[in-house]
C-alpha positions in Angstrom: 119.9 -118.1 -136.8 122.4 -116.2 -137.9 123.7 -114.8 -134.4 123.8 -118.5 -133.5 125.5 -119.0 -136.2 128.3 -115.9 -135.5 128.3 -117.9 -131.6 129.3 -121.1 -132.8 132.1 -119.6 -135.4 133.3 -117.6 -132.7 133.5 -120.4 -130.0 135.1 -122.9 -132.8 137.7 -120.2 -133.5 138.1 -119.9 -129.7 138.9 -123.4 -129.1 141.1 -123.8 -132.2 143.1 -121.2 -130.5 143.5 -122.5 -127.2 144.6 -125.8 -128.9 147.3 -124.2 -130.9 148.6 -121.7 -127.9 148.3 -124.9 -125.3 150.7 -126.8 -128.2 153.2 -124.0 -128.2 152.7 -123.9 -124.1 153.9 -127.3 -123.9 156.8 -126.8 -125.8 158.0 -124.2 -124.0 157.3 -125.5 -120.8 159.6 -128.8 -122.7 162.3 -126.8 -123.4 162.4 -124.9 -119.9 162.7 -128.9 -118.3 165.4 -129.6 -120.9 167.6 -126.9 -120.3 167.2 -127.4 -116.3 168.0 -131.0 -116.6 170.9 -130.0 -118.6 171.8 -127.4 -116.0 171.5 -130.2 -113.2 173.8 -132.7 -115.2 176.1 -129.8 -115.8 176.3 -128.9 -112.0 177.1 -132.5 -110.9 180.2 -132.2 -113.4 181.4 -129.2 -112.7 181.3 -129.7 -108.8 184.0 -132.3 -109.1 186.9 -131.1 -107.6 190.2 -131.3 -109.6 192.8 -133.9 -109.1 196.1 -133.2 -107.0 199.1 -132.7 -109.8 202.6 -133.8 -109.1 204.3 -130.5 -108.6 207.9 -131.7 -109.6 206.1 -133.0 -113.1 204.6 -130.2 -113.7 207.4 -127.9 -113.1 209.6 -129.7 -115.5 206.5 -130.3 -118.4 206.2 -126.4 -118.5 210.3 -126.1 -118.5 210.7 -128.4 -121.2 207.9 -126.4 -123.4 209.7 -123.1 -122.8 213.1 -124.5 -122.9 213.7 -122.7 -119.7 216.0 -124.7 -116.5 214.4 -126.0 -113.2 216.5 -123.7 -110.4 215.6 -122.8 -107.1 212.1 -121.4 -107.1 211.1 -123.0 -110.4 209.1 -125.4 -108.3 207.1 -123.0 -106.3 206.4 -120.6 -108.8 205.1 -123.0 -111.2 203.3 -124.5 -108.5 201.5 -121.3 -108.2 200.8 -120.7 -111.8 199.1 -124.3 -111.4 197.0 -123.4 -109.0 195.8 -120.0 -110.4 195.2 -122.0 -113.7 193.5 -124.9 -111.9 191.1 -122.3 -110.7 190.2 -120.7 -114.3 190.9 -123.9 -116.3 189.3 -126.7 -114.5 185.6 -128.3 -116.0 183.2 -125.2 -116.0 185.8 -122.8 -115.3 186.2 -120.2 -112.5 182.0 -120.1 -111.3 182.7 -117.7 -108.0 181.3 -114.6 -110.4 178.6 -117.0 -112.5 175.4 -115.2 -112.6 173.4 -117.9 -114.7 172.6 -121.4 -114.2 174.3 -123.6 -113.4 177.6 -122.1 -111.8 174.8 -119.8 -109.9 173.9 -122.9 -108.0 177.4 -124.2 -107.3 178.3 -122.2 -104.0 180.1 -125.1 -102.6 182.7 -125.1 -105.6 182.5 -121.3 -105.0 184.1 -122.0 -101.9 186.3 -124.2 -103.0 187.4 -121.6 -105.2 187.5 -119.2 -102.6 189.8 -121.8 -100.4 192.5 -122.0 -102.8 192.2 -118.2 -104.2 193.0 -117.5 -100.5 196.7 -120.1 -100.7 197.6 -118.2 -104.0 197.4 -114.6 -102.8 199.0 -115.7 -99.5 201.9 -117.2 -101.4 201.8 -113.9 -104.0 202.6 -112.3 -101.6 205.1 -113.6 -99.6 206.6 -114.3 -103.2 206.7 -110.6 -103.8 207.7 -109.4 -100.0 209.7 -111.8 -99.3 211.1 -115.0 -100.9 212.3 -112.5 -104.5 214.1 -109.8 -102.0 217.4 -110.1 -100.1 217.0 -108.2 -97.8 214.0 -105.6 -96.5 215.6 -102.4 -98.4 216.4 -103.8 -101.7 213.6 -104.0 -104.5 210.9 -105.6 -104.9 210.0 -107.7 -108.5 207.7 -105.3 -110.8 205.9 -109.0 -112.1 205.5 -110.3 -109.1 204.0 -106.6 -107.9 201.5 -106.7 -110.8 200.4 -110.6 -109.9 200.0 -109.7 -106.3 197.5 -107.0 -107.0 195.8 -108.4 -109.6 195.4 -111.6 -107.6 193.5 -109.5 -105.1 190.4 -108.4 -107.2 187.2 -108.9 -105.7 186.3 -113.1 -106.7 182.9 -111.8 -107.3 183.2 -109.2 -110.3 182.2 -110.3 -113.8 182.4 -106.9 -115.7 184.7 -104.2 -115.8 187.2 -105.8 -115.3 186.3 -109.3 -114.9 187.6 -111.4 -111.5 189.4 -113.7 -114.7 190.7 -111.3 -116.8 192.5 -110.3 -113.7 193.7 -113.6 -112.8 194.9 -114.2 -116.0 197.1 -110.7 -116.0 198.6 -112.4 -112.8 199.6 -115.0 -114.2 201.0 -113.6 -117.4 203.5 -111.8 -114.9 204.1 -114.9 -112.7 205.1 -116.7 -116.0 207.6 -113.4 -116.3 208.8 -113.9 -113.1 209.5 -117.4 -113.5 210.7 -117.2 -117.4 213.6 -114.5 -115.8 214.5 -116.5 -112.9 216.0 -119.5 -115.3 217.5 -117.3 -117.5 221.5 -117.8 -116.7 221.7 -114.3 -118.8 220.3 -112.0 -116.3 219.9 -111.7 -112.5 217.2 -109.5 -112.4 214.7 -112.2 -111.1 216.2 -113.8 -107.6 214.5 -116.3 -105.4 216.0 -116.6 -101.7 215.4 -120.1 -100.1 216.5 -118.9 -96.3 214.5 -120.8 -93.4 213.3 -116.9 -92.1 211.8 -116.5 -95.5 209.8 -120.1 -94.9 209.5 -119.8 -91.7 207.6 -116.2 -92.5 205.3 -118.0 -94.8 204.5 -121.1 -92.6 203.6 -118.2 -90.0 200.4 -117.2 -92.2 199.7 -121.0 -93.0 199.3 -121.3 -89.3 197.1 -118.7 -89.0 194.7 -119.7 -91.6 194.8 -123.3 -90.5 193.9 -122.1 -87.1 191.3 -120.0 -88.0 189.5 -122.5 -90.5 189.8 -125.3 -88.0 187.8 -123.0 -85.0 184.9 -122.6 -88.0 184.9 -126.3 -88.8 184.8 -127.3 -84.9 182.0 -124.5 -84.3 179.6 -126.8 -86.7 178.0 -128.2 -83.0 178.3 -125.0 -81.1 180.4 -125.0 -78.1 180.9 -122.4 -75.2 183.6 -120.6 -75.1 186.1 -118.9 -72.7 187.7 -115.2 -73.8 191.6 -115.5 -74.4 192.0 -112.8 -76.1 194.0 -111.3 -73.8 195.6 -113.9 -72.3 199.5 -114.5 -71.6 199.8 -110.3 -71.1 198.7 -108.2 -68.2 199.1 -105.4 -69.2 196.9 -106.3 -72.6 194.0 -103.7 -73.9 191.4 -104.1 -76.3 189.1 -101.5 -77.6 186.1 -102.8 -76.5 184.5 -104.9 -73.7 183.8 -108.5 -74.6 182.4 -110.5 -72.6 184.1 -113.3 -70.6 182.1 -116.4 -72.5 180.0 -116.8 -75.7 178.5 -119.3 -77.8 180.4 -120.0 -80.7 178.4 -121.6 -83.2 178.2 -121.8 -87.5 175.4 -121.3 -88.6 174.2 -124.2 -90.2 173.3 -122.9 -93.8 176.9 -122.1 -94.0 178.1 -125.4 -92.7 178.9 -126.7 -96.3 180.2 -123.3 -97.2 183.3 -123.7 -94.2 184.0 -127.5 -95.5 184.6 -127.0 -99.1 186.2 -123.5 -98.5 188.5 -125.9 -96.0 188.8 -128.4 -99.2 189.5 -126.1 -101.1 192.1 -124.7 -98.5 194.3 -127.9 -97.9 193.8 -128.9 -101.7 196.4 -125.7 -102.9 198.3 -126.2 -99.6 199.3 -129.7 -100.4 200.5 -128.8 -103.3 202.4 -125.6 -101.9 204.3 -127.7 -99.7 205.5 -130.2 -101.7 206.8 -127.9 -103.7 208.7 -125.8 -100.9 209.7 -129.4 -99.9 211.6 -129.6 -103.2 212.7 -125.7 -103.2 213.7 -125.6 -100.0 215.3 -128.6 -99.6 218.9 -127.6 -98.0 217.0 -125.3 -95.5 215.3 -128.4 -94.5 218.1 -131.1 -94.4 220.0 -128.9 -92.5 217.3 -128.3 -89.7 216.5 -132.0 -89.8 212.7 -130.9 -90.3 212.3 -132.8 -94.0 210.0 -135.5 -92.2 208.2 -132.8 -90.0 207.0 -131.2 -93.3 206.0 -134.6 -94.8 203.4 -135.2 -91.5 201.8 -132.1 -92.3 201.3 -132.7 -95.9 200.7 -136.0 -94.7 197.6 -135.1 -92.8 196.3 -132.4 -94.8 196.0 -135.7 -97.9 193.5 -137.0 -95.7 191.5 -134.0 -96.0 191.2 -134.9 -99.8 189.7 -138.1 -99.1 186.4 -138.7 -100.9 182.7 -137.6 -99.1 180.6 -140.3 -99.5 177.6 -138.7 -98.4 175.4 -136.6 -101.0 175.2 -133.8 -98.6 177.7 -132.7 -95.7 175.8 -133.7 -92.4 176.4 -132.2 -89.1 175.5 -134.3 -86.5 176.4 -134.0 -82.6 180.0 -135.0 -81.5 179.1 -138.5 -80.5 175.2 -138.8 -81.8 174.2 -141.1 -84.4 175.5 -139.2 -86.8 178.6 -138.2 -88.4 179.6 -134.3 -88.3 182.1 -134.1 -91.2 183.5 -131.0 -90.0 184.4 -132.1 -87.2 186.3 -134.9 -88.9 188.1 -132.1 -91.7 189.1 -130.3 -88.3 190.7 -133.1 -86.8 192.9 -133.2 -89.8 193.7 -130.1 -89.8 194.2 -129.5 -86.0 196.6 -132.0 -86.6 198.5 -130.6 -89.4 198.4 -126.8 -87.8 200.2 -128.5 -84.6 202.9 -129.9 -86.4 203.2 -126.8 -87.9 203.8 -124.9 -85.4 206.2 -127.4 -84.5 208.0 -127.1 -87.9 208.1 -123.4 -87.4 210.2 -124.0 -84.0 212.7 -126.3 -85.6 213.6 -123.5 -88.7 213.8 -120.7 -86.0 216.7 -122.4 -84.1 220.2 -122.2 -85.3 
């Protein structure tokens, strides 16, 4: 009796047990639904992508906080500080380097972000080569060496240092720059609105329009003839290639080449307009004012809204809609115009 008695205690203790750890099982397995939920209404916030600004407004809001005056280059350079801002300040903040839910989820925003970090070191750059310098021998602006630089760490590190930390140093010196360049007190700071300068920027616009538009138009795979040598004879290359290829994206990285396009003509719109306002006598004087407005023009439709959950790529004219194909289109557009722009500045 007493061993069946020791059985029973045991097996009553036993299932007491199970009850208790099966309670404290469910709440955990509660808590892990709650906090993915929270992730997944998190995500769907932070994946919106910021609003345009109006360049010309923001320009004079941050002058009228620092008591500074709007001169030539005010415009552009604040329009870069709003970008680099948008990309650290905007719901969720800068999520390329994320390594927890949700922001680890978000790789189209990551490309978004990758899109416009692309525009502002483009335009760092030709800010620091070449719209702050006279001529090619004179010196170049320490700030705007610093921003450059630090503009060009790797999107993806979160430790030592930081992709943000980084960002932010660049635009502490961009703010420099910009605070030096309205000050009537010194000349240290210069920004040169000649149509070379523009038309030296507008050369790498064209470039990464080009490129971004073969990606978008690859989303249905297309055959392709070799030009890469075409237009010299007497043209090498190091190695053979051969004379056509298959030129396809692969189709997990379909969404990744739309909202790094996005992302791309989102900080490009607002570049323009700005060099629209900065540049204004270069313009008027080559007649090309409206030329510049078509681009921007056509790169605003590239904002327009997706009103499918997903990004589909369907055949050229199947059932279904490719929306790369449709971004590309835009953006053909725009990078022909461009390249038409570019002609007018060059003449005299």
């Amino acid at each position: 009796m007493t061993a069946l008695s020791d059985l029973r205690q045991r097996m009553v203790a036993w299932w007491r047990d199970l009850r208790v750890n099966a309670g404290a099982g469910r709440y955990f397995l509660a808590g892990i639904a709650a906090y993915l939920l929270l992730a997944a209404l998190l995500g769907i916030y932070w994946s919106m992508t910021p609003a345009q600004f109006d360049v010309r407004e923001h320009t004079a809001q941050r002058a009228e906080a620092s008591g500074q005056q709007v001169v030539i280059g005010s415009t552009t350079t604040a329009t870069l500080i709003g970008l680099a801002e948008t990309l650290l300040d905007k719901p969720g903040g800068y999520l390329s380097n994320d390594r927890t839910p949700p922001g680890v989820w978000l790789d189209n925003m990551e490309n978004w972000e990758f899109g416009v970090l692309i525009q502002v070191r483009d335009f760092a750059k030709v800010m620091r080569d070449r719209f702050s310098r006279s001529q090619s021998q004179s010196r170049e602006d320490n700030a705007l060496r610093t921003a450059d630089a630090r503009f060009n760490t790797d999107r993806h590190k979160w430790l030592f240092p930081d992709a943000e930390g980084e960002y932010r140093v660049g635009i502490e010196n961009l703010e420099d720059y910009l605070a030096r360049l309205a000050d009537p007190q010194q000349s240290s700071a210069q920004f040169y609105a000649r149509a070379d300068n523009l038309r030296d920027w507008l050369g790498t616009v064209e470039s990464r329009l080009g490129s971004i538009s073969q990606r978008l138009s690859a989303s249905v795979g297309k055959m392709q003839i070799n030009i890469d040598l075409a237009g010299d004879a007497d043209a090498t290359q190091s190695t053979a290639a051969p004379q056509e290829q298959l030129v396809k994206t692969p189709w997990t990285e379909i969404d990744d080449v739309f909202f790094e396009a996005r992302g791309t003509t989102w900080a490009l719109l607002h570049l323009l307009k700005a060099v629209e306002t900065d540049f204004a006598t270069v313009l008027q004087k080559k007649n090309a004012v409206v030329s510049l407005r078509q681009i921007i023009r056509e790169l605003e439709a590239t904002q327009d809204t997706v009103m499918s959950p997903v990004i589909l790529n369907g055949d050229g004219f199947g059932p279904l809609a490719n929306h790369s194909l449709v971004m590309a289109s835009y953006i053909s557009r725009a990078h022909a115009a461009l390249i038409d722009l570019r002609d007018l500045l060059a003449r005299g």
